[in-house]
Backbone of each chain as ProteinMPNN parsed JSONL, in Angstrom:
{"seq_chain_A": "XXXXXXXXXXXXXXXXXXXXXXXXXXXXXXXXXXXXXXXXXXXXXXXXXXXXXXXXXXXXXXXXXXXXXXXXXXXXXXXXXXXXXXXXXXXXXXXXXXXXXX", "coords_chain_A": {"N_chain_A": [[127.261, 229.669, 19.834], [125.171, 230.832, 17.747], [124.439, 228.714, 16.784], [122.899, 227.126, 18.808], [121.375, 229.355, 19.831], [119.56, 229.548, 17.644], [118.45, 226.694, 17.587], [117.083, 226.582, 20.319], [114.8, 228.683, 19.569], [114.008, 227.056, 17.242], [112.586, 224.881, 18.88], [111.071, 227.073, 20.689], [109.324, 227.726, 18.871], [107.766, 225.727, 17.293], [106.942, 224.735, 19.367], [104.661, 226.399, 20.187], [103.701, 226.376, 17.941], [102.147, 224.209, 18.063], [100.561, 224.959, 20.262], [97.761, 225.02, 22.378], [94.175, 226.338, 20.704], [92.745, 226.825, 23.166], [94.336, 226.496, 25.657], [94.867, 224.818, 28.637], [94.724, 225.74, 32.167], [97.127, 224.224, 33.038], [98.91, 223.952, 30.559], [98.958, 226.831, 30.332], [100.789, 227.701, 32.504], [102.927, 226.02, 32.189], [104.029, 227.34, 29.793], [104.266, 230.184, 30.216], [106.055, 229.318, 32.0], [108.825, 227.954, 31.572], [109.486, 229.863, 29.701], [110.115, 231.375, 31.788], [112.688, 230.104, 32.765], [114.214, 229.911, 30.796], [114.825, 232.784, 30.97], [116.669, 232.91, 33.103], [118.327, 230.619, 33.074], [119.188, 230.199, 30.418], [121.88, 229.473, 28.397], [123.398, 231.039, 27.424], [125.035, 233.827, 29.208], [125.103, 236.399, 28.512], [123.387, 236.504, 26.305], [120.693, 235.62, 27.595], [119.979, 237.674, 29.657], [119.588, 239.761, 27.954], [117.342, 238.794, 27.121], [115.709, 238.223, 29.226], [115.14, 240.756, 30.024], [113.326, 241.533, 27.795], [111.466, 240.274, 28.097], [110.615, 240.715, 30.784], [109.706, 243.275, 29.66], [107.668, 242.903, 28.448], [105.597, 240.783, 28.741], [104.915, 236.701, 28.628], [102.504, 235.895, 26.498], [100.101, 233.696, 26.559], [96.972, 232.739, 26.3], [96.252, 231.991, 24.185], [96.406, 229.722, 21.344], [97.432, 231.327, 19.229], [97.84, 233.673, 19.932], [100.087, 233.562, 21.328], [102.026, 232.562, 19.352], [101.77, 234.778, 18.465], [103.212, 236.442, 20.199], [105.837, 235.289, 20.209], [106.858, 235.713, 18.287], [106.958, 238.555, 17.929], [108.735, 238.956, 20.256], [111.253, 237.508, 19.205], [111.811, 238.878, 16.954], [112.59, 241.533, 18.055], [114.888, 240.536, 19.199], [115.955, 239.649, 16.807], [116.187, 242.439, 15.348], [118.273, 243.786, 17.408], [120.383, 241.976, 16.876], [120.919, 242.923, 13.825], [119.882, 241.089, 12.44], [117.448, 240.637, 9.426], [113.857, 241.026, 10.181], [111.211, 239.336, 10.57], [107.976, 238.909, 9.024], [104.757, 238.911, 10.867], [102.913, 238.457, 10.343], [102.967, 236.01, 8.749], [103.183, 233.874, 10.501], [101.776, 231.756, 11.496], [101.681, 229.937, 9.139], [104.518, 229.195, 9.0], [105.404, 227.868, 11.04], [105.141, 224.636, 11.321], [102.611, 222.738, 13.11], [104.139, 219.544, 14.74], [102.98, 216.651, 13.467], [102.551, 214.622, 16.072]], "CA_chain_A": [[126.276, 230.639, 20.334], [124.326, 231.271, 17.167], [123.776, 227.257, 16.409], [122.354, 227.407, 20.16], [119.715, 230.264, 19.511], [118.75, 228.245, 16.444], [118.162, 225.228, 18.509], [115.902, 227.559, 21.074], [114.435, 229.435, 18.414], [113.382, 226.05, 16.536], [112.429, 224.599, 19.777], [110.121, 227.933, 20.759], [108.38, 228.078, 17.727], [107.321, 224.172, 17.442], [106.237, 224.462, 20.888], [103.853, 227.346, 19.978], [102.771, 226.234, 16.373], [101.107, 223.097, 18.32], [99.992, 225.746, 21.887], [95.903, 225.045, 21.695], [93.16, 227.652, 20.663], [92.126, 226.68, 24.247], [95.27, 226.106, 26.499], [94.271, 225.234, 29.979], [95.572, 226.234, 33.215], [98.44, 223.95, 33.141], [99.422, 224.588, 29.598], [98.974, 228.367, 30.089], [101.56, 227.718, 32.965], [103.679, 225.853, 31.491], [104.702, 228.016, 28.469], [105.034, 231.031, 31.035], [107.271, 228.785, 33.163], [109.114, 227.562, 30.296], [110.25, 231.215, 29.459], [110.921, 232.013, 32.646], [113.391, 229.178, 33.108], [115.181, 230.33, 30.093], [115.475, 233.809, 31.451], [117.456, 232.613, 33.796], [119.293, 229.228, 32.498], [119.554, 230.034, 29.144], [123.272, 228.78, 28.471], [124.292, 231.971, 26.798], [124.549, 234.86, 29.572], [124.568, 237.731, 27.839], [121.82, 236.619, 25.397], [119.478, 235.077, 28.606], [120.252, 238.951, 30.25], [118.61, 240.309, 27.394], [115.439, 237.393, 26.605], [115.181, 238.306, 30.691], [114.462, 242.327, 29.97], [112.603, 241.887, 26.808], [110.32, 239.938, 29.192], [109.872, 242.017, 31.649], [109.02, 244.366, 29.666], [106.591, 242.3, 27.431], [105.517, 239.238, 29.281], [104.196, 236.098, 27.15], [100.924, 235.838, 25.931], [99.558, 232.499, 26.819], [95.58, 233.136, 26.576], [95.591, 231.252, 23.233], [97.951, 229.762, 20.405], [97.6, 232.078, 18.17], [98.199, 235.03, 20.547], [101.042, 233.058, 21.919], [102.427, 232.606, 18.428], [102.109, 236.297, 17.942], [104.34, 237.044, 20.995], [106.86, 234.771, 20.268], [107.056, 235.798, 16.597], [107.377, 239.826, 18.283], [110.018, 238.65, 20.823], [112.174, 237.255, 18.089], [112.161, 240.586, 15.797], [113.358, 242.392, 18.947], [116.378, 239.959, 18.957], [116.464, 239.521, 15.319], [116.492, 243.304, 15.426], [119.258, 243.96, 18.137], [121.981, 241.468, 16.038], [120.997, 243.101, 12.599], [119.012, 239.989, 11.138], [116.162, 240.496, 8.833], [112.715, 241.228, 10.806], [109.949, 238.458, 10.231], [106.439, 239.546, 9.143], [104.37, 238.12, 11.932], [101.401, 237.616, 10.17], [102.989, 234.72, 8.356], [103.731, 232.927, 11.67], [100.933, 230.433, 11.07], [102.784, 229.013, 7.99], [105.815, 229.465, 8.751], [105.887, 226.569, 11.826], [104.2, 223.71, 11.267], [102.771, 221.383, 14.142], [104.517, 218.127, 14.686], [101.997, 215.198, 13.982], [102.814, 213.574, 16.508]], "C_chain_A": [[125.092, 230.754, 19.366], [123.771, 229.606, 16.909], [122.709, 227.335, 18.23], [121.036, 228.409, 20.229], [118.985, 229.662, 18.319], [118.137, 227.422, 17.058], [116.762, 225.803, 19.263], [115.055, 227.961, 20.232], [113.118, 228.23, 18.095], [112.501, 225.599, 18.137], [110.591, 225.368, 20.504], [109.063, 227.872, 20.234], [107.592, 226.669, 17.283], [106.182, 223.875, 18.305], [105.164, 225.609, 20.383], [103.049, 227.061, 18.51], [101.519, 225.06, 17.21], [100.4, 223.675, 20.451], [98.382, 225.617, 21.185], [95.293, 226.035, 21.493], [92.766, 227.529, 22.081], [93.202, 226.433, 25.285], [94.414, 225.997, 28.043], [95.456, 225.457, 30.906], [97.073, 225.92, 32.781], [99.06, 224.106, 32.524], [100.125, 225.964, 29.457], [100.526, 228.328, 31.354], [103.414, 227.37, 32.696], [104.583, 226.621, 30.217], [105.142, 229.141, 29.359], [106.153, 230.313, 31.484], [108.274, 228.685, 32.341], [110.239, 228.795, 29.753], [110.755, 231.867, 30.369], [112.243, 231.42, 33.118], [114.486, 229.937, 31.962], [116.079, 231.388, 30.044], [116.443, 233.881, 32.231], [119.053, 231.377, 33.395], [120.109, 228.828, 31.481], [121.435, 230.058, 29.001], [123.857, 230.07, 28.13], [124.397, 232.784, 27.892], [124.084, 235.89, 29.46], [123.25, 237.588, 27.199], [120.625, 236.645, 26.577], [119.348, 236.51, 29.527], [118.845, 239.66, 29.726], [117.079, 240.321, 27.053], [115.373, 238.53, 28.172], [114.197, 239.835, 30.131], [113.871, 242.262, 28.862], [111.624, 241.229, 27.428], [109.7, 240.344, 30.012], [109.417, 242.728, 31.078], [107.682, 243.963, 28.595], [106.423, 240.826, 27.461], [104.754, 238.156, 28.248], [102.931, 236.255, 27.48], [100.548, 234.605, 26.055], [97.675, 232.007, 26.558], [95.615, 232.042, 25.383], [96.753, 231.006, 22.163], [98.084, 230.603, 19.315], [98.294, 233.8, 18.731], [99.937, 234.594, 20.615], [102.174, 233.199, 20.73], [103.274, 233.963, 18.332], [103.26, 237.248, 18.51], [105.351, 237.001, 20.909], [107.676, 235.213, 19.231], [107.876, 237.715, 16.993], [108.895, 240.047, 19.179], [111.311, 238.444, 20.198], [112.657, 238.337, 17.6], [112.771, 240.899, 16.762], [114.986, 241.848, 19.195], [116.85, 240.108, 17.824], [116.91, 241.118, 14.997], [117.809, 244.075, 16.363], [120.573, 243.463, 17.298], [121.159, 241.622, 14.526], [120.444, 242.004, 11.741], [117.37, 240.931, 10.556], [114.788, 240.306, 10.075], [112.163, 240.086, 10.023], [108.608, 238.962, 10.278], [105.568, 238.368, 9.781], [102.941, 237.414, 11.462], [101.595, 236.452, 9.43], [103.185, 234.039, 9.446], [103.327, 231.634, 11.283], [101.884, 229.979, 10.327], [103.913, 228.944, 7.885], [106.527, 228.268, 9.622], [104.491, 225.995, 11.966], [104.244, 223.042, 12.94], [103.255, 220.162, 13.861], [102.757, 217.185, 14.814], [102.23, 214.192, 14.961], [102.529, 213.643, 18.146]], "O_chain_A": [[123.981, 230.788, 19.896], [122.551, 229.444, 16.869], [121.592, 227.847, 18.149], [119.916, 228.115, 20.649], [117.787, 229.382, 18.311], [116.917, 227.559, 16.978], [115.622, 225.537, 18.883], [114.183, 227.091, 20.237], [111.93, 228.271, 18.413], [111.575, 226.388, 18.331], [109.526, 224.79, 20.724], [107.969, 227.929, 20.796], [106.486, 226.949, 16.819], [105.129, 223.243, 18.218], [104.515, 224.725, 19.823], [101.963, 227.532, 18.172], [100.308, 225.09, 16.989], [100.015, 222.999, 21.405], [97.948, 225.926, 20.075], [95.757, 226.987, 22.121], [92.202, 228.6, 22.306], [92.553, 225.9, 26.185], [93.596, 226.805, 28.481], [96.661, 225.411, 30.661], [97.938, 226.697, 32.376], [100.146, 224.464, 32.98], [101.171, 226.291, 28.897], [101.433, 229.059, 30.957], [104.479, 227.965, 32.86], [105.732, 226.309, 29.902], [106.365, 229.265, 29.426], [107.264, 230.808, 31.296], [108.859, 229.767, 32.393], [111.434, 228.664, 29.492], [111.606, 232.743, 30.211], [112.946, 232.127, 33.838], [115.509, 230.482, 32.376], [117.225, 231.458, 29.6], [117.177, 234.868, 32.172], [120.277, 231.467, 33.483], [121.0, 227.993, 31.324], [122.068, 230.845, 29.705], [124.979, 230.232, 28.611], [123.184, 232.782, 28.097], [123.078, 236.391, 29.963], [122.254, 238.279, 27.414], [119.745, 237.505, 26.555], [118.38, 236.41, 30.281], [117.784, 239.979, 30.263], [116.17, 241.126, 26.845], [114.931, 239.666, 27.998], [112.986, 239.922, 29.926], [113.696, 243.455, 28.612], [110.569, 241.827, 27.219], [108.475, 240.403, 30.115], [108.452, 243.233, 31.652], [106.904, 244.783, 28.107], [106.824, 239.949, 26.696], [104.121, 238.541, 27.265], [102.409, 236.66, 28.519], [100.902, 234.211, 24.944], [97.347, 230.83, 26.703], [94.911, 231.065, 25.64], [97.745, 231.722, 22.027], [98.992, 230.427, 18.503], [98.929, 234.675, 18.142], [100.83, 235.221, 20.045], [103.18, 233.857, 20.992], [104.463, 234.262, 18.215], [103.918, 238.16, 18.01], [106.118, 237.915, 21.211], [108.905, 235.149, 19.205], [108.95, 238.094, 16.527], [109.805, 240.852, 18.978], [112.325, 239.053, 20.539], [113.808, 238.734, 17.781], [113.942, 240.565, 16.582], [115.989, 242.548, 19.332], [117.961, 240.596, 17.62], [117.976, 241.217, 14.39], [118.288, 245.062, 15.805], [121.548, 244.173, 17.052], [120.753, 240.579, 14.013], [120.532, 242.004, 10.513], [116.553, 241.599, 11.189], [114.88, 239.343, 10.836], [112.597, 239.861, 8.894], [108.092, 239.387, 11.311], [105.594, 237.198, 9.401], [102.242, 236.478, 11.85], [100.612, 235.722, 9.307], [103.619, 233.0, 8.948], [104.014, 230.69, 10.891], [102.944, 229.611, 10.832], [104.471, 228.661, 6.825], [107.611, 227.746, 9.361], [103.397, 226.384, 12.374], [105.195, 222.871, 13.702], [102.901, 219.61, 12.819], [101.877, 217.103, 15.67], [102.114, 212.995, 14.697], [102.73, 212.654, 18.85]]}, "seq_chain_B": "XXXXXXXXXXXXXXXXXXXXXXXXXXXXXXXXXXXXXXXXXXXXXXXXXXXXXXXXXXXXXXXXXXXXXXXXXXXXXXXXXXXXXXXXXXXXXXXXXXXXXX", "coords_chain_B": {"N_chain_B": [[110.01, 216.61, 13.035], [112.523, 215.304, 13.773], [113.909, 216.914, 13.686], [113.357, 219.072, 15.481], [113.551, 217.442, 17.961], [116.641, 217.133, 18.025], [117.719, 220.08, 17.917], [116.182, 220.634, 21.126], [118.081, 218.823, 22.085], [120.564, 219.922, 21.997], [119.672, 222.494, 22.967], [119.412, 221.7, 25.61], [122.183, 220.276, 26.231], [123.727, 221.897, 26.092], [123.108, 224.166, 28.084], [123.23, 222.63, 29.82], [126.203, 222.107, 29.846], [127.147, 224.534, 30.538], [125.834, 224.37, 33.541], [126.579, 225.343, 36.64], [129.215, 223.937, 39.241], [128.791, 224.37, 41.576], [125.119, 224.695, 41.844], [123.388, 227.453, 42.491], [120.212, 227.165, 44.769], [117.945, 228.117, 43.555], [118.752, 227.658, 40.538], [119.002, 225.006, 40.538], [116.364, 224.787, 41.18], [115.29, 225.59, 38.579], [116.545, 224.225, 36.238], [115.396, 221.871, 37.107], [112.755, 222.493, 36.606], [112.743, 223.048, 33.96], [112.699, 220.673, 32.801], [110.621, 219.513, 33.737], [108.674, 220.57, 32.712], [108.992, 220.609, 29.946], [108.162, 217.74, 29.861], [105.729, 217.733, 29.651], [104.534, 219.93, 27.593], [106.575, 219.659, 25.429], [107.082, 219.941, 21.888], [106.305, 217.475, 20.034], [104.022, 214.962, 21.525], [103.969, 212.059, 21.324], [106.461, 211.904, 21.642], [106.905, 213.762, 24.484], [105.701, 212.061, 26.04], [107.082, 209.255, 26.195], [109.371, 210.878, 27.082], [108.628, 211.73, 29.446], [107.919, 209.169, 30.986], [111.104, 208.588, 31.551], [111.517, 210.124, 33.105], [110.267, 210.255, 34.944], [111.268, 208.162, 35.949], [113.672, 208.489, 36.397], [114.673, 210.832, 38.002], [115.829, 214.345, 37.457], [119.309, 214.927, 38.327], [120.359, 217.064, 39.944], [122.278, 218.628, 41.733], [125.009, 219.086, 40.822], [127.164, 220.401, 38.298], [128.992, 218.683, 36.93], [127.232, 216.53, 37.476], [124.385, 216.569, 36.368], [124.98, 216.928, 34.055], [125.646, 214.093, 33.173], [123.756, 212.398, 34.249], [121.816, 213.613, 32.062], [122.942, 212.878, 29.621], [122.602, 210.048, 29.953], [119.815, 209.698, 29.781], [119.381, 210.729, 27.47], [120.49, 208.398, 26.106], [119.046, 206.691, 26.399], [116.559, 207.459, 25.206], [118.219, 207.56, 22.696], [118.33, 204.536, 22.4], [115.741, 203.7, 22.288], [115.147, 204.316, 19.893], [116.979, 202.87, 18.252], [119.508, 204.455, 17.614], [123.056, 204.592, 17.771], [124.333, 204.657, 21.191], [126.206, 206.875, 23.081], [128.869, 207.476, 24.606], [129.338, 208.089, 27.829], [131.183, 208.836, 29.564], [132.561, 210.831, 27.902], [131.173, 213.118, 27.865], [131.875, 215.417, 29.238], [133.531, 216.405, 27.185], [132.792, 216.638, 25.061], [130.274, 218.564, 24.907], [130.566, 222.085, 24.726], [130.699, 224.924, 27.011], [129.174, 227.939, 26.463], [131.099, 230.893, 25.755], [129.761, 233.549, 27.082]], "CA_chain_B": [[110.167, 215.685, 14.551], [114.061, 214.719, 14.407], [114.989, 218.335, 13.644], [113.06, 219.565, 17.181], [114.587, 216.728, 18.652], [117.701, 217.805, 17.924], [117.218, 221.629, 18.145], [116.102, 220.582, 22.137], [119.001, 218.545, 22.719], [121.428, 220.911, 22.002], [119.659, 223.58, 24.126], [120.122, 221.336, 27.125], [123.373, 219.66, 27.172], [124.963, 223.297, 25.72], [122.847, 224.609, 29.251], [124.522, 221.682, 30.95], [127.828, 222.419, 29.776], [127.421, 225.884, 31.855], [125.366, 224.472, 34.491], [127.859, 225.11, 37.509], [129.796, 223.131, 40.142], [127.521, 224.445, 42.602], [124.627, 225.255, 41.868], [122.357, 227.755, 43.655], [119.095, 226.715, 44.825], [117.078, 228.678, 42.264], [119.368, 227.042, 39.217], [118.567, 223.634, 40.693], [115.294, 224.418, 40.396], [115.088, 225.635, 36.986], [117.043, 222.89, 35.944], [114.505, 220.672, 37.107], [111.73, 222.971, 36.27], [112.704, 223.222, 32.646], [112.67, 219.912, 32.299], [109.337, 218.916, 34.233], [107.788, 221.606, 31.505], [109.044, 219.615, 28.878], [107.556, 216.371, 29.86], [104.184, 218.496, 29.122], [104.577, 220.783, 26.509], [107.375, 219.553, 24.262], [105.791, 219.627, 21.075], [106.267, 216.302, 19.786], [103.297, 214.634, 21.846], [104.451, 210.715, 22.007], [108.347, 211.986, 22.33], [106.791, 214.026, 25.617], [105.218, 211.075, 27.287], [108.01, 208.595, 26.766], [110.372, 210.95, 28.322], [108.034, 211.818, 30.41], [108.199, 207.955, 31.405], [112.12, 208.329, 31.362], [111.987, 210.886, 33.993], [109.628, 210.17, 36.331], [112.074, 206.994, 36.652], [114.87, 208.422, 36.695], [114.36, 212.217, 38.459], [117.101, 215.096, 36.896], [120.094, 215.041, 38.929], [120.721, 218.522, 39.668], [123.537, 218.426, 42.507], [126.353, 220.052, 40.294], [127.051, 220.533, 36.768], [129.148, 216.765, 36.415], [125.883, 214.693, 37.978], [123.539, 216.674, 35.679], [125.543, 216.459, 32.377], [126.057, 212.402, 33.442], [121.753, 212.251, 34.114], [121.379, 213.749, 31.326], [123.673, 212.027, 28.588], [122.315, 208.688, 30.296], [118.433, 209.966, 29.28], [119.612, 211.034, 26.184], [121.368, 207.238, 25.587], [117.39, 205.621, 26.846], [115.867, 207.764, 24.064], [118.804, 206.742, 21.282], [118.448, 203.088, 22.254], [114.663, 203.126, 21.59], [115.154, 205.032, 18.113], [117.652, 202.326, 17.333], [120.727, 205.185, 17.274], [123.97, 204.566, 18.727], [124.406, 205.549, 22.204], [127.257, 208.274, 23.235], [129.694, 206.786, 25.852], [128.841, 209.291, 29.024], [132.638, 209.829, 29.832], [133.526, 211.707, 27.343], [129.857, 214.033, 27.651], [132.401, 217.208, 29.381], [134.054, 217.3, 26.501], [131.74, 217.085, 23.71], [129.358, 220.001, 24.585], [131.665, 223.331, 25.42], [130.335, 226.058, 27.562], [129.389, 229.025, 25.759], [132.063, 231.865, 26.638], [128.689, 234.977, 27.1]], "C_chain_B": [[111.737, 215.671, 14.909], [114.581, 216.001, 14.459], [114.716, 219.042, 15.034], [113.706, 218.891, 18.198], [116.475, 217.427, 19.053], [118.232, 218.951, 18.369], [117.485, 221.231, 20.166], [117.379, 219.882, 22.868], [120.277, 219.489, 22.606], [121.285, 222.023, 22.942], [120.106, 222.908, 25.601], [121.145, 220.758, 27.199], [124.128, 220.924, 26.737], [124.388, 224.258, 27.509], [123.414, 223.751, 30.317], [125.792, 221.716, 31.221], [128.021, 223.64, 30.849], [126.764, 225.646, 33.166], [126.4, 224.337, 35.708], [128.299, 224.381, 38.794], [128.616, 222.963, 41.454], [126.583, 225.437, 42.536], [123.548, 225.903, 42.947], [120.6, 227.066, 43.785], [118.049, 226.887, 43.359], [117.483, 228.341, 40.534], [119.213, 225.435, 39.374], [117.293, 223.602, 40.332], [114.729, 224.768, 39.097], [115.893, 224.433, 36.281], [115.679, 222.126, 35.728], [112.969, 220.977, 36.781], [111.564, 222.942, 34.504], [112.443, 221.89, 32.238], [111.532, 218.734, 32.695], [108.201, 220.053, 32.902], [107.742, 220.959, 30.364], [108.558, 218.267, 28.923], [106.091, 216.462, 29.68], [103.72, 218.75, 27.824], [105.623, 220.096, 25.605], [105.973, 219.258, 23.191], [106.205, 218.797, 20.085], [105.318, 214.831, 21.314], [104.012, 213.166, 22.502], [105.451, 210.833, 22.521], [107.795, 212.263, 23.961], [106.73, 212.92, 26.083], [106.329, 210.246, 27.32], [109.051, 209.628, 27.183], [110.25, 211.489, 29.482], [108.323, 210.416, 31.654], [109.828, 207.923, 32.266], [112.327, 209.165, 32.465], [110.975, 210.959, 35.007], [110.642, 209.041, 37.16], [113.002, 206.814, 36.894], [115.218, 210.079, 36.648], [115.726, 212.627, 37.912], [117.724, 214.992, 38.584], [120.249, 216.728, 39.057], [121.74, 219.244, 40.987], [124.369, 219.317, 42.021], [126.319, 219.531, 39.285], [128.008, 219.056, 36.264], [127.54, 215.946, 36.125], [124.64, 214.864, 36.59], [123.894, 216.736, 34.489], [125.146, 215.201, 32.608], [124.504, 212.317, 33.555], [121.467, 212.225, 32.95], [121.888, 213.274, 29.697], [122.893, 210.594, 28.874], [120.871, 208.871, 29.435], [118.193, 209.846, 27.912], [120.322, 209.545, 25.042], [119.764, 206.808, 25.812], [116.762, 206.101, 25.258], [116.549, 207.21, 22.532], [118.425, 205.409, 21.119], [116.815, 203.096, 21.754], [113.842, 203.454, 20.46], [116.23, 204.369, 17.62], [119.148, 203.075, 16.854], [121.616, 204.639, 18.143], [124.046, 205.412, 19.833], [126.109, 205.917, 22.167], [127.993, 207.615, 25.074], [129.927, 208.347, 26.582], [130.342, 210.086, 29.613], [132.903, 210.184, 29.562], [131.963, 213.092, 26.903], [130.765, 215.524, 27.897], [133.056, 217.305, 28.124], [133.205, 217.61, 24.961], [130.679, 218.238, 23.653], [130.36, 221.421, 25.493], [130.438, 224.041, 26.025], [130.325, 227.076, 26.764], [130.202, 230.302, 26.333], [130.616, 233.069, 26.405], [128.155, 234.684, 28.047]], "O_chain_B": [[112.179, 215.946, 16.025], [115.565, 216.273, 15.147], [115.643, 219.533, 15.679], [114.303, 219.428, 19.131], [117.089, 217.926, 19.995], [119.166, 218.926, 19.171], [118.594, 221.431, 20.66], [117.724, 220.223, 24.0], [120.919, 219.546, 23.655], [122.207, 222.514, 23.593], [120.863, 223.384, 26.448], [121.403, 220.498, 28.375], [125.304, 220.945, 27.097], [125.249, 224.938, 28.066], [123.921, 224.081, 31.389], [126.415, 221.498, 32.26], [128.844, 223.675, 31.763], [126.958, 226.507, 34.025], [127.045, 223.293, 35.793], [127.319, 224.268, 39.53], [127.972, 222.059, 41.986], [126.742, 226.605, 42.89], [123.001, 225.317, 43.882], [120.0, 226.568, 42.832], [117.622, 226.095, 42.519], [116.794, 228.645, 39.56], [119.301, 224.696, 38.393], [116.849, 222.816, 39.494], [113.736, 224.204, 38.637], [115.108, 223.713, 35.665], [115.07, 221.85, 34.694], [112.101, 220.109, 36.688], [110.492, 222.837, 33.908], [111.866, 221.851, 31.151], [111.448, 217.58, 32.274], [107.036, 219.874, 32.547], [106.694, 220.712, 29.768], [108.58, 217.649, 27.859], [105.344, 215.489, 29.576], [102.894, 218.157, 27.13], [105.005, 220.035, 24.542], [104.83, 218.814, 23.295], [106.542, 219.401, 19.068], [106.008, 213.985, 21.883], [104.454, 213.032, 23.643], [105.751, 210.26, 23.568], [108.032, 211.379, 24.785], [107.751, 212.554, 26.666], [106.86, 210.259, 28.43], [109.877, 209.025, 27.867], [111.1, 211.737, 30.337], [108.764, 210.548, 32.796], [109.912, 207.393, 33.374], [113.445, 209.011, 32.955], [110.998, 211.83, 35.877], [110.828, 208.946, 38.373], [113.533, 205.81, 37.369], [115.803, 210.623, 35.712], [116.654, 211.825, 37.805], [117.087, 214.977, 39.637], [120.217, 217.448, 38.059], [121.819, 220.471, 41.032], [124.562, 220.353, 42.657], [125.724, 218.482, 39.04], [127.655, 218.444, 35.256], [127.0, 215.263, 35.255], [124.119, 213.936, 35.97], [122.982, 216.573, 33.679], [124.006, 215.048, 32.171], [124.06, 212.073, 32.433], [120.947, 211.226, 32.454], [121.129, 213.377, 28.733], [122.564, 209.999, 27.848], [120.775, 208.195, 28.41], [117.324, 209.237, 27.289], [120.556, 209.551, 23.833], [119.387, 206.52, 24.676], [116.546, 205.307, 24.343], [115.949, 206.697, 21.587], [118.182, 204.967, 19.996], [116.618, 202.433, 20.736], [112.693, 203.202, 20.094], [116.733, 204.879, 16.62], [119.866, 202.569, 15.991], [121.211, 204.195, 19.217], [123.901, 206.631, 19.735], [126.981, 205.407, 21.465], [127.539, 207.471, 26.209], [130.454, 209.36, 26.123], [130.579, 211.249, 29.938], [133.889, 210.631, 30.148], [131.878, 213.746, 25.864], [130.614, 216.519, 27.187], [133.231, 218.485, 27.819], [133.141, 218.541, 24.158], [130.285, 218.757, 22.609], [130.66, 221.485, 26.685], [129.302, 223.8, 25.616], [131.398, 227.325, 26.215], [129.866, 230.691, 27.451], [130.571, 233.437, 25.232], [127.264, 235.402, 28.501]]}, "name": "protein", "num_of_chains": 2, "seq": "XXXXXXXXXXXXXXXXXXXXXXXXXXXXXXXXXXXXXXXXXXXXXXXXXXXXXXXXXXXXXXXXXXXXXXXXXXXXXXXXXXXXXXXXXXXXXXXXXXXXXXXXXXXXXXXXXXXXXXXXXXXXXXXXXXXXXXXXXXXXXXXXXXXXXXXXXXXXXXXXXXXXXXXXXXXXXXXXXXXXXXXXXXXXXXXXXXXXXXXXXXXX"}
């Protein structure tokens, strides 16, 4: 379960270090879609229950990668906060996930 | 690169492991939605397009949770073979990724 939110997690945050200052349509769709798929699919139930209602109640941010970042980075804490991990200060996000060169 | 790799394969064959016998419409198409998102967005750029390649030519199975483990171990053997890794003999895919009990 917890190697599995790692995986996602890493996965999330990759995908968002390299989201453009400019995303277009399909991009901007994509990353919504993306999260909404997980709300649903995500392998864990219980956890994908919860991603679902922390969504609803704080849909992503797609407008730009840095916003996007910012959401993903806020989404997290709210988990990381629920199972007792350490909070992440969001304003390191930037440096914290690099883009793949590739 | 290999650690996102990684990271992503784990989210989907541990979502495969629970994907069920029969699935409903709306889990077929997230299935196949999650993984038309990723032939976009993954963020490893060249990885996207070749498995972008890998799945335009060989569409997700998404029938029931056997066909789409067995799709997706096969995909996952296209990408080892042209990184030179050993491929993963597909009959024994149910038992190598468990279902998460949540």
């Amino acid at each position: 379960k917890a190697e599995v939110g790692r995986a996602t997690w890493t996965l999330l945050h990759t995908l968002a270090a390299q989201f453009p200052e400019r995303p277009t349509r399909q991009q901007r769709r994509d990353a919504r879609t993306l999260v909404d798929c997980l709300t649903r699919i995500y392998p864990c139930g219980d956890c994908a229950r919860h991603f679902a209602e922390l969504v609803r109640r704080d849909p992503p941010v797609v407008s730009s990668g840095p916003a996007f970042r910012r959401w993903l980075c806020q989404i997290h804490n709210r988990v990381n906060a629920r199972l007792g991990k350490p909070l992440f200060n969001c304003d390191l996000v930037e440096s914290r996930w690099a883009p793949l060169g590739c």
